[in-house]
N, CA, C and O atoms as a GROMACS GRO file, in nm:
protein
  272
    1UNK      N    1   7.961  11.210 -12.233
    1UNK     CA    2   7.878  11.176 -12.121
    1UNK      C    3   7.809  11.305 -12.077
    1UNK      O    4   7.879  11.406 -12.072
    2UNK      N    5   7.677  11.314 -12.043
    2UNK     CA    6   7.622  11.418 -12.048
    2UNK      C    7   7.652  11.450 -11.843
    2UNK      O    8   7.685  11.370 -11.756
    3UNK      N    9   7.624  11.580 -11.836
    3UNK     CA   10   7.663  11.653 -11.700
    3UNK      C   11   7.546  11.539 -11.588
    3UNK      O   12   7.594  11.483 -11.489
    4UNK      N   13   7.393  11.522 -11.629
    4UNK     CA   14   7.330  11.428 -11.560
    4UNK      C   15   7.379  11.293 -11.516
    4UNK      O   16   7.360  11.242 -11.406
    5UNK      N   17   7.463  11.226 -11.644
    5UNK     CA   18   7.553  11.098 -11.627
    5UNK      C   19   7.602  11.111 -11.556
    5UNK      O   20   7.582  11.030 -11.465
    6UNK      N   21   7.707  11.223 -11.531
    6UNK     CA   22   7.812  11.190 -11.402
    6UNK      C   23   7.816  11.251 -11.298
    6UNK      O   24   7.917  11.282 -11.233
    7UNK      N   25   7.629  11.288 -11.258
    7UNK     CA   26   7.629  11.330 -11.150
    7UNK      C   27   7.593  11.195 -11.088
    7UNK      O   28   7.650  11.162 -10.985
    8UNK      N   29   7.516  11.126 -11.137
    8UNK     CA   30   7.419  11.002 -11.145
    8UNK      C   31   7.583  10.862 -11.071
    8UNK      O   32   7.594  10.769 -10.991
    9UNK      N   33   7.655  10.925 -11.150
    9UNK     CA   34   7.758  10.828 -11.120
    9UNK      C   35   7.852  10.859 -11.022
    9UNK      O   36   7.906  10.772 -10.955
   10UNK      N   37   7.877  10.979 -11.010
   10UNK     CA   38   7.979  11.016 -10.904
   10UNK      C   39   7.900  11.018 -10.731
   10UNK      O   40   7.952  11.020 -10.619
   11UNK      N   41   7.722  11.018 -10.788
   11UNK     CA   42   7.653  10.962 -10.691
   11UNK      C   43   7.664  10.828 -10.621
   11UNK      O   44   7.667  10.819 -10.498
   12UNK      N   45   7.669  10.745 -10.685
   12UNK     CA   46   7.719  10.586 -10.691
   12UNK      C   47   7.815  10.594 -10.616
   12UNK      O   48   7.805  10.544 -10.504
   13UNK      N   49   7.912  10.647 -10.650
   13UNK     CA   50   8.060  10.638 -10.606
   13UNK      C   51   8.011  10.673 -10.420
   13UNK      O   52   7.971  10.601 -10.328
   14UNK      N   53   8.035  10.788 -10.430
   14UNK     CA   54   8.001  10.856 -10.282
   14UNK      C   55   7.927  10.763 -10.226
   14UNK      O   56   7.960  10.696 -10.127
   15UNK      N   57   7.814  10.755 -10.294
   15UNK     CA   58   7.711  10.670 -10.149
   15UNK      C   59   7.805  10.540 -10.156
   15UNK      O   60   7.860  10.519 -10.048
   16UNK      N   61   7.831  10.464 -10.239
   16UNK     CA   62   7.954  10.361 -10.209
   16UNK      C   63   8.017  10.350 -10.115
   16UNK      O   64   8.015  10.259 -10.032
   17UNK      N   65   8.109  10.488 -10.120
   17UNK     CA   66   8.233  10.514 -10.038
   17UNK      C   67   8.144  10.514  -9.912
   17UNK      O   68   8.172  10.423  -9.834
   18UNK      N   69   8.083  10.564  -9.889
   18UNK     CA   70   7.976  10.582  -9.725
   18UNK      C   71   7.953  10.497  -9.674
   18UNK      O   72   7.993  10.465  -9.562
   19UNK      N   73   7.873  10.434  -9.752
   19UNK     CA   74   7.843  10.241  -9.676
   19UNK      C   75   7.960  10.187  -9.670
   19UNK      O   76   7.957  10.144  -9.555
   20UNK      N   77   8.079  10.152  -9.718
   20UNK     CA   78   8.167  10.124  -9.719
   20UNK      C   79   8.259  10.164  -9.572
   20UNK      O   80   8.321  10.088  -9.498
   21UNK      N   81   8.245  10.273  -9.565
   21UNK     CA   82   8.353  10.344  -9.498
   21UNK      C   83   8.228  10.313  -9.300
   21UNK      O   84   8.268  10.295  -9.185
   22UNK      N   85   8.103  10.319  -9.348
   22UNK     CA   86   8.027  10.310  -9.231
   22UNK      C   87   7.991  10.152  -9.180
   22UNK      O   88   7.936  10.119  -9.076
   23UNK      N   89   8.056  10.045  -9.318
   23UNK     CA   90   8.050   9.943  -9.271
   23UNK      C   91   8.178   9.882  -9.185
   23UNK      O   92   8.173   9.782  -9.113
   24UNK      N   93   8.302   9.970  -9.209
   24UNK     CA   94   8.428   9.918  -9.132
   24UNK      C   95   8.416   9.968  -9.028
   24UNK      O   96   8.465   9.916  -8.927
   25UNK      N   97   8.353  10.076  -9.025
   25UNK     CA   98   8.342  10.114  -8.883
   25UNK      C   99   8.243  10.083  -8.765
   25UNK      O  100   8.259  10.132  -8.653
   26UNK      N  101   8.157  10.015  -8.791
   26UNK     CA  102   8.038   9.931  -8.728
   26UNK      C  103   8.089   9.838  -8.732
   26UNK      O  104   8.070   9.775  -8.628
   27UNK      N  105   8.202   9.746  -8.855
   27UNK     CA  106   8.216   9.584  -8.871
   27UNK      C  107   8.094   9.521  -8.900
   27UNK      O  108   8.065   9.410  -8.857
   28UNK      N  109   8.023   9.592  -8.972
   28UNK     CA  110   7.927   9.535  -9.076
   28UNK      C  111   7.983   9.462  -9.235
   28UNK      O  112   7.961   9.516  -9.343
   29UNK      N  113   8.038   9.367  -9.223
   29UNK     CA  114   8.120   9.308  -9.362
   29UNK      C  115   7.995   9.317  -9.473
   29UNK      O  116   8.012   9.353  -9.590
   30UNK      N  117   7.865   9.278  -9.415
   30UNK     CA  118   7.792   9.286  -9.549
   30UNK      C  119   7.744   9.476  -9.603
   30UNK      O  120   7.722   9.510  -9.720
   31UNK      N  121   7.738   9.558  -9.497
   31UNK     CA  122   7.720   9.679  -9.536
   31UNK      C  123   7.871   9.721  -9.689
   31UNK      O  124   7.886   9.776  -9.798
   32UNK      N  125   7.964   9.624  -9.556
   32UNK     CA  126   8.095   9.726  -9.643
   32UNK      C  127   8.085   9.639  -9.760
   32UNK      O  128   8.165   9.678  -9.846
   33UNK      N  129   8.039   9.567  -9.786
   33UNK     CA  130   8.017   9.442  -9.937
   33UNK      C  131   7.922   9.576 -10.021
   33UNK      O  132   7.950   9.649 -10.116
   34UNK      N  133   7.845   9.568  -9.965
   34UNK     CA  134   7.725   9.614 -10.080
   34UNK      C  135   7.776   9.791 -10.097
   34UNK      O  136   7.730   9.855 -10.192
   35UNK      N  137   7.897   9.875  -9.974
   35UNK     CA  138   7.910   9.996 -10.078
   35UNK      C  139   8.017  10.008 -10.157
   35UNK      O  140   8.035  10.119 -10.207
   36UNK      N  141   8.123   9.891 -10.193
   36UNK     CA  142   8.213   9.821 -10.230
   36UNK      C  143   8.177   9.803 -10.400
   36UNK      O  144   8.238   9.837 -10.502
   37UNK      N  145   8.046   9.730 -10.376
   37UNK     CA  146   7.953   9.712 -10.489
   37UNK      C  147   7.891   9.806 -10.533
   37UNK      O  148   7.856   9.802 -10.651
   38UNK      N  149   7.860   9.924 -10.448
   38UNK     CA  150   7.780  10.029 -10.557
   38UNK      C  151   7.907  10.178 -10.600
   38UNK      O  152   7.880  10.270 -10.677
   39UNK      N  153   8.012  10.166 -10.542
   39UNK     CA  154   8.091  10.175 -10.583
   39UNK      C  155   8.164  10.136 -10.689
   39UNK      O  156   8.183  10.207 -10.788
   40UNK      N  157   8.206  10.025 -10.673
   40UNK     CA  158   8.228   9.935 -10.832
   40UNK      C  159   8.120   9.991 -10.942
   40UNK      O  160   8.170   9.997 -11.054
   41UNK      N  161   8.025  10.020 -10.938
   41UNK     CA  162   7.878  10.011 -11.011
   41UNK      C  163   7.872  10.164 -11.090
   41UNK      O  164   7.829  10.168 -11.205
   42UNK      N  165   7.923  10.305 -11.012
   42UNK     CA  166   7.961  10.425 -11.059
   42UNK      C  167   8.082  10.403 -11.105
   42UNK      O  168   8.114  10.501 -11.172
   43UNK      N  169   8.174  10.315 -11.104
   43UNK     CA  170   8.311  10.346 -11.180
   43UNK      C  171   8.311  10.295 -11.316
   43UNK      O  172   8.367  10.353 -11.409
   44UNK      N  173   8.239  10.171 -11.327
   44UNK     CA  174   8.218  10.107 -11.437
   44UNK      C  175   8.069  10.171 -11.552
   44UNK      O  176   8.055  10.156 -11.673
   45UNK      N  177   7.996  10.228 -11.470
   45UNK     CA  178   7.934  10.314 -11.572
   45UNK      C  179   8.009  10.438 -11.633
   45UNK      O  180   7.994  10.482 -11.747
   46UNK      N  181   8.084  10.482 -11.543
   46UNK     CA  182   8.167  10.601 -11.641
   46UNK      C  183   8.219  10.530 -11.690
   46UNK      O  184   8.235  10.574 -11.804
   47UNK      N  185   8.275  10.413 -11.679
   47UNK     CA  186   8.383  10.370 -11.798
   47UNK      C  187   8.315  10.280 -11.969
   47UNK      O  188   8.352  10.253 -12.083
   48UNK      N  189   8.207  10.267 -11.886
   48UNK     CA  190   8.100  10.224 -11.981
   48UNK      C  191   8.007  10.394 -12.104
   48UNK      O  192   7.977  10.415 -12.221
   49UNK      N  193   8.001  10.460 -11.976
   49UNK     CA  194   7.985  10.625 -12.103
   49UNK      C  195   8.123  10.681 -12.183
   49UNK      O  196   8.125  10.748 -12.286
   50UNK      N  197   8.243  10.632 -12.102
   50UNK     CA  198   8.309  10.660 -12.185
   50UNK      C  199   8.360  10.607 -12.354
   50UNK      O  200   8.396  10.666 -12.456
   51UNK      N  201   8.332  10.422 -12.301
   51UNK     CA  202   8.358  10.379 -12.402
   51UNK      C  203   8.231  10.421 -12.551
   51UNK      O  204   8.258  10.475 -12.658
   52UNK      N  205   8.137  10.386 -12.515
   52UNK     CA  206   8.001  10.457 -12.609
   52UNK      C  207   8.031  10.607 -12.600
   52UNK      O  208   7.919  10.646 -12.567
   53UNK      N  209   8.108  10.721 -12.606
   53UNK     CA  210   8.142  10.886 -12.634
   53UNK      C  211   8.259  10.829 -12.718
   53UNK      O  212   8.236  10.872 -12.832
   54UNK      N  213   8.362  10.761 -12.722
   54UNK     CA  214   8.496  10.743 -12.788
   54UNK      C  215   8.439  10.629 -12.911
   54UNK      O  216   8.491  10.626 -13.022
   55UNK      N  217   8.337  10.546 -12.875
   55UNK     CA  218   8.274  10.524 -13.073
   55UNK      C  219   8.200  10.573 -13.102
   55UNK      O  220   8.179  10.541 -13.218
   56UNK      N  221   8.095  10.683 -13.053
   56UNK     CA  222   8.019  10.761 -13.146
   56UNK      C  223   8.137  10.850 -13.183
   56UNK      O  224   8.145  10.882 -13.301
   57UNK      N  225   8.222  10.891 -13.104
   57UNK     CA  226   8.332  11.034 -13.191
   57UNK      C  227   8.428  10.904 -13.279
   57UNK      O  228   8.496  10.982 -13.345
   58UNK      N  229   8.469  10.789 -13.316
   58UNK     CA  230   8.497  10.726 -13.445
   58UNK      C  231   8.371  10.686 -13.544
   58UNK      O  232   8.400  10.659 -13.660
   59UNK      N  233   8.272  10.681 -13.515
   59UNK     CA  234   8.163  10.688 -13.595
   59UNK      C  235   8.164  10.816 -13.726
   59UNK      O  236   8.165  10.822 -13.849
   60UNK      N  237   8.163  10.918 -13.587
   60UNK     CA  238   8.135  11.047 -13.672
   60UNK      C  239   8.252  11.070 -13.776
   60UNK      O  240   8.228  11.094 -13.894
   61UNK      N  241   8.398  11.060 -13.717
   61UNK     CA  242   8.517  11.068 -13.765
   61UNK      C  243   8.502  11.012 -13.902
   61UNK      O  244   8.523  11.077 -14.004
   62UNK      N  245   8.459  10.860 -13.897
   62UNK     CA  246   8.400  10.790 -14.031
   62UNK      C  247   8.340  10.882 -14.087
   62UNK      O  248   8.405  10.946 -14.170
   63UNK      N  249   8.216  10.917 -14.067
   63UNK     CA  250   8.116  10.951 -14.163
   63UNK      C  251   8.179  11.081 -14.214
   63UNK      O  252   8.124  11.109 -14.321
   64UNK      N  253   8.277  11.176 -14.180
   64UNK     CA  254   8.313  11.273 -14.204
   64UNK      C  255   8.365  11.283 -14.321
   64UNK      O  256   8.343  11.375 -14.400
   65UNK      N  257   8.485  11.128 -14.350
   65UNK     CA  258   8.584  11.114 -14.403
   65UNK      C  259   8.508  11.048 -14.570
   65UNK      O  260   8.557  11.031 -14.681
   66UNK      N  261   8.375  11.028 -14.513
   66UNK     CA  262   8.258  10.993 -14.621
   66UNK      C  263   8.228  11.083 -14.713
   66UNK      O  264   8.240  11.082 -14.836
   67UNK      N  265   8.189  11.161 -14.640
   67UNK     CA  266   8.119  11.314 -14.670
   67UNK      C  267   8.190  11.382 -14.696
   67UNK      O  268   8.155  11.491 -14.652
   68UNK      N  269   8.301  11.389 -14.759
   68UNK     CA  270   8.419  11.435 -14.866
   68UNK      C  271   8.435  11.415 -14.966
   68UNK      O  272   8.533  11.462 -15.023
   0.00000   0.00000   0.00000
């Protein structure tokens, strides 16, 4: 995952956590919904760059074992 990815995502997260944390405290249920949701939204893209970094490195692993 490149250093831009998980700034991009740990961005997500934070502003998440903010609306979230600024919707319990107003008792805004739909604020705290939607940073709940963009929260969810940075965790699952890192887990989504991670899974695409762990098969391009079995990709390569393959092609290595080729190229022998």
């Amino acid at each position: 995952m490149s250093l831009e990815d998980k700034a991009k995502n740990a961005k997500d997260k934070v502003s998440g956590k903010a609306k979230e944390v600024e919707g319990k405290a107003t008792g805004d249920k739909i604020r705290e919904s939607q940073g709940k949701a963009e929260g969810l939204v940075g965790k699952a893209k890192d887990k989504l760059a991670d899974a695409k970094d762990t098969a391009k490195d079995a990709v390569d692993n393959l092609k290595d074992k080729f190229d022998k």
